[in-house]
C-alpha positions as CSV (number, residue, x, y, z in Angstrom):
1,X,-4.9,-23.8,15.6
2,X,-6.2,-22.1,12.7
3,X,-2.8,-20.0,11.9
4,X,0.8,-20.5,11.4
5,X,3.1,-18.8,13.4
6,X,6.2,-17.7,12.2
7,X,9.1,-16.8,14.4
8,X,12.1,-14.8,13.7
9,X,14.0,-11.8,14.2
10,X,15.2,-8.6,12.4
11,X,17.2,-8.5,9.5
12,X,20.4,-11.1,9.3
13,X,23.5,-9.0,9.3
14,X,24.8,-8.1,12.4
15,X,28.5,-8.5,13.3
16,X,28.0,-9.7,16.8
17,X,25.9,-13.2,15.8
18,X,29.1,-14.1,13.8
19,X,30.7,-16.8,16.2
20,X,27.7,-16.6,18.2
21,X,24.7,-17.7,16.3
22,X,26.2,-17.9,12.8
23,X,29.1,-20.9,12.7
24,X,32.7,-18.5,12.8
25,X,34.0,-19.0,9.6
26,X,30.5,-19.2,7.8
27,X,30.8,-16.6,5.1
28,X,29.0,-13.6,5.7
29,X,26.6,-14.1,1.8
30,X,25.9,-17.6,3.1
31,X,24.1,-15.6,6.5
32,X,20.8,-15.0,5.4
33,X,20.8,-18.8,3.3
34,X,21.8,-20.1,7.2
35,X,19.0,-17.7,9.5
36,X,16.4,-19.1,6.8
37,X,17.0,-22.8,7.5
38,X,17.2,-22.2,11.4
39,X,14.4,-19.7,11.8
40,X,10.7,-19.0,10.2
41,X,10.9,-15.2,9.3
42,X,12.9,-12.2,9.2
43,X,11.6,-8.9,9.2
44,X,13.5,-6.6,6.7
45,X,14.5,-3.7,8.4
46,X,17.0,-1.8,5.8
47,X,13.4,-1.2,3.8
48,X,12.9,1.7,6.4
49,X,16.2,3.7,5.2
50,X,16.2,3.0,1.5
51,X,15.1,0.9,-1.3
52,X,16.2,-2.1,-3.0
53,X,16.6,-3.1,-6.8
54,X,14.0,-6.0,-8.3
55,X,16.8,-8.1,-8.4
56,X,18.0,-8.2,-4.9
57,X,14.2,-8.9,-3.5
58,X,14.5,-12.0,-6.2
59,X,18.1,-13.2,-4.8
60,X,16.8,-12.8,-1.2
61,X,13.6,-14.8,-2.7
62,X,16.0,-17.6,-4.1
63,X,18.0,-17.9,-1.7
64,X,15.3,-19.0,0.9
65,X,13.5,-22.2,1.5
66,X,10.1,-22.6,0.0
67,X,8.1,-22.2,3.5
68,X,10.1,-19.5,4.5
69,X,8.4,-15.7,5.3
70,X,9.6,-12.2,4.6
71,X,8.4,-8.9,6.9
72,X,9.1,-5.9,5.5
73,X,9.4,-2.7,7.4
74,X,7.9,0.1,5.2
75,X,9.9,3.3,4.4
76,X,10.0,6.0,7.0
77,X,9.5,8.7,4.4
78,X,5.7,7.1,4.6
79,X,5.5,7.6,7.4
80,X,7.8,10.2,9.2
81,X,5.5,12.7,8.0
82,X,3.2,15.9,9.9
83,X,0.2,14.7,7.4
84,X,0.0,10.8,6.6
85,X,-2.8,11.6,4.3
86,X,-0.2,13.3,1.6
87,X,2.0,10.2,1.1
88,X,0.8,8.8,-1.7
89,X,3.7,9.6,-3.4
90,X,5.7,7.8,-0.7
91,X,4.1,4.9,-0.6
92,X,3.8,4.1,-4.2
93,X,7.7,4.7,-4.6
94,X,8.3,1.8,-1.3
95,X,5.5,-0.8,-3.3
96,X,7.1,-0.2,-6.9
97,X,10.4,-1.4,-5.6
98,X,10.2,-4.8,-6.8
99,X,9.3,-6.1,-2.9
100,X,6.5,-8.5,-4.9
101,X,9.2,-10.3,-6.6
102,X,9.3,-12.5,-3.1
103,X,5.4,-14.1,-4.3
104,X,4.0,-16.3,-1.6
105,X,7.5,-15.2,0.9
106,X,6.4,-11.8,1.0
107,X,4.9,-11.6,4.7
108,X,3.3,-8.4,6.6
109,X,4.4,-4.9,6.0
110,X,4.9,-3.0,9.2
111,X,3.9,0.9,8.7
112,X,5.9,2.2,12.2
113,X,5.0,5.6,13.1
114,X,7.5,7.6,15.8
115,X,6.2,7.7,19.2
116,X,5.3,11.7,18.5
117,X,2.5,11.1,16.4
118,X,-0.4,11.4,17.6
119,X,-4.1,9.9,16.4
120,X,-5.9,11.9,14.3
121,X,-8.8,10.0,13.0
122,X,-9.3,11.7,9.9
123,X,-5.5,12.0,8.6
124,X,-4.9,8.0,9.7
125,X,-8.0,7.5,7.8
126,X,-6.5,9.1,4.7
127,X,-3.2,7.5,4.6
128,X,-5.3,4.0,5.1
129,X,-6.9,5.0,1.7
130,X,-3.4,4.5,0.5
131,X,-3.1,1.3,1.0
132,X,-4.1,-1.3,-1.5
133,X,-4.7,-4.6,-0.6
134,X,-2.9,-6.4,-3.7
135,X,0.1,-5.3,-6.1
136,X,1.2,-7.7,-9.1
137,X,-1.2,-10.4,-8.3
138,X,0.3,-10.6,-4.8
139,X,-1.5,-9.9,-1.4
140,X,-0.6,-7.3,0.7
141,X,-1.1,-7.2,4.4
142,X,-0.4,-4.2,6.0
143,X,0.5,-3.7,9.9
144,X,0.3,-0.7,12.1
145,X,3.0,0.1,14.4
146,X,2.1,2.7,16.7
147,X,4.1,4.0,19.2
148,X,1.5,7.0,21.3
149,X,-1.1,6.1,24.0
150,X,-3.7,8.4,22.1
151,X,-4.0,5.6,19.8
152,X,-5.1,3.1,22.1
153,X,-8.3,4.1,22.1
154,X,-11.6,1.8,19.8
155,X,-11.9,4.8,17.7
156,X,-8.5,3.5,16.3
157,X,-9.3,0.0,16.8
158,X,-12.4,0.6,15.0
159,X,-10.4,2.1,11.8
160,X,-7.7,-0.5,11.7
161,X,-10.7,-3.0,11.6
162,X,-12.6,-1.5,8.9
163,X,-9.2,-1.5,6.8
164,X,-8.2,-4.6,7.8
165,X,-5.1,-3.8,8.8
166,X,-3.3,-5.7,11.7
167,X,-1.9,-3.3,14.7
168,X,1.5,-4.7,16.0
169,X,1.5,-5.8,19.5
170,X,4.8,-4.1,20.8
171,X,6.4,-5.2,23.7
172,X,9.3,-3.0,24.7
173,X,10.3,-2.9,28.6
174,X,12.6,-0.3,28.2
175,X,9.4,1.7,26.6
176,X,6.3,1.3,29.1
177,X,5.1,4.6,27.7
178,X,4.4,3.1,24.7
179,X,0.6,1.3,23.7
180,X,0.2,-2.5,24.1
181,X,-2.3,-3.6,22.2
182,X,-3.3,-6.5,21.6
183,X,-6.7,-6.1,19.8
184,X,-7.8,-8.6,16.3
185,X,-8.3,-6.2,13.9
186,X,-7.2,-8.7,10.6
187,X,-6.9,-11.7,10.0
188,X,-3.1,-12.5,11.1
189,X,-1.3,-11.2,14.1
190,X,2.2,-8.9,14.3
191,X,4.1,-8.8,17.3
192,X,7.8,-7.5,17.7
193,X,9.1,-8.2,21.1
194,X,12.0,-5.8,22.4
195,X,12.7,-6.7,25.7
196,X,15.4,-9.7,25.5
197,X,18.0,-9.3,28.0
198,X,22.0,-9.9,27.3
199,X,22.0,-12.1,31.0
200,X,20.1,-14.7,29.7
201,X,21.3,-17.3,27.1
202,X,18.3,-17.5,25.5
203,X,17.1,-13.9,25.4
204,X,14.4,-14.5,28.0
205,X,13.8,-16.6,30.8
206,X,12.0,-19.9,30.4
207,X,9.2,-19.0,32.1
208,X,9.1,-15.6,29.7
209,X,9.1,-17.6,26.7
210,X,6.7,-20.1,27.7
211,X,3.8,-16.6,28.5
212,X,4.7,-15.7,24.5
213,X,4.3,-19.1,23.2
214,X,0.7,-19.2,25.3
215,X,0.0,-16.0,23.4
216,X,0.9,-16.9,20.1
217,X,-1.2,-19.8,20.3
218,X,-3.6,-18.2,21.3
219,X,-3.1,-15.6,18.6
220,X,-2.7,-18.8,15.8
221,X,-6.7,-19.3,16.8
222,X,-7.9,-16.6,14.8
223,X,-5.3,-16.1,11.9
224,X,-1.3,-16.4,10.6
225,X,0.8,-15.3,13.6
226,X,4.2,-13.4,12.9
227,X,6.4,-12.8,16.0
228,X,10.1,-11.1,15.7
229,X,12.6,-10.7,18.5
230,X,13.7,-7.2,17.7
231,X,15.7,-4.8,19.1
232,X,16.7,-5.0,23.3
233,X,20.2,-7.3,23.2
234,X,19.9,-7.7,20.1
235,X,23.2,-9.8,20.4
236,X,20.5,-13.0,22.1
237,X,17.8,-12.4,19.6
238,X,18.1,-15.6,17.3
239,X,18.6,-17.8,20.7
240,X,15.3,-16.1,21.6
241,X,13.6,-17.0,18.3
242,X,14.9,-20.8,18.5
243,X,13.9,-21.6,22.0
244,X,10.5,-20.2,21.2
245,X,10.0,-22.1,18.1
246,X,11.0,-25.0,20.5
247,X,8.3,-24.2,22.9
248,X,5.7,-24.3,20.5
249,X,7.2,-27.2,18.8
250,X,7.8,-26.0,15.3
């Protein structure tokens, strides 16, 4: 493997792991010092709703181990929006947050755009511009979550390429309508997987688990590989994230 992957799930505060993943009595500003000693990643979801001061990206920062690898899920006002090309404004407020503050921790951005918007080469092409590749010295590596089949077409795949930005392999059972694709368009791999099932201790069955860790590896061939158990029972999620990082013996 040329990559690392890193495995993980979304965000760390959620009352239902307390007792279940996190120890019962382990206080809940000691959760996210606990999920970054027993998993690889988070992705940071509450990005998507609001913004945070410079001095909570550096606590979040300190409060992790050195290897450790934040996602961050970019601001819906980005994009949640009838003309991407026009959110400049947008985007500069989500990057002037203070989210470089994490240095080498700071991990993929996912851009997620609502299942109603459709490609439109020209407009995607425009809100591409927006994205800069670097902010304070720090790299930034932006991700495409796209949630309509008019975008699974090369004409998109093309245009992700050329920006060398990574489109995030979404795996959602409960949502077949929506694209999987699983094209290399940078040089690291996204994938959020949103079908864990509350049945099953572990999120998945074995056999599942063992068809994602053949993926990621093969992913890990060509670039950094960031995988997050999102969404479905959400409840299973970190079980999901360990036993894969058994699998692939991490």
């Amino acid at each position: 493997m040329t990559g690392n992957i890193y495995v993980g799930v979304g965000g760390w505060t959620y009352e239902p792991w307390r007792g279940v993943f996190y120890p019962q009595r382990l206080p809940q500003k000691q959760e996210l010092a606990y999920m970054s000693v027993t998993l690889q990643s988070l992705e940071i979801n509450g990005t998507y709703y609001s913004g945070f001061r410079p001095e909570t990206w550096m606590k979040w920062r300190d409060e992790t181990p050195e290897n450790f690898v934040f996602a961050v899920k970019a601001s819906r006002f980005c994009t949640n929006r009838k003309i991407l090309s026009e959110a400049c404004e947008s985007v500069g407020r989500f990057l002037d947050q203070g989210l470089t503050a994490l240095g080498d921790k700071l991990g993929p951005i996912n851009w997620q755009f609502m299942a109603t918007k459709k490609f439109d080469p020209v407009d995607f092409e425009g809100f591409l511009k927006l994205l800069p590749k670097e902010k304070d010295g720090i790299r930034l590596r932006h991700a495409l979550e796209v949630r309509s089949a008019t975008f699974d077409t090369p004409q998109f795949h093309d245009l992700a390429a050329q920006y060398g930005a990574a489109i995030v392999y979404a795996e959602d059972d409960d949502a077949p309508e929506w694209p999987r694709i699983d094209q290399d368009t940078a040089d690291f791999k996204y994938a959020r997987l949103m079908s864990s099932r509350e049945d099953e201790p572990t999120g998945m069955t074995s056999t599942e688990l063992d068809a994602i860790a053949d993926r990621a590896r093969d992913w890990a061939k060509r670039g950094d590989v960031y995988a997050y158990f999102i969404a479905g029972a959400k409840v299973r999620n970190p079980a999901a994230a360990q036993a894969l990082i058994g699998k692939l013996g991490q």
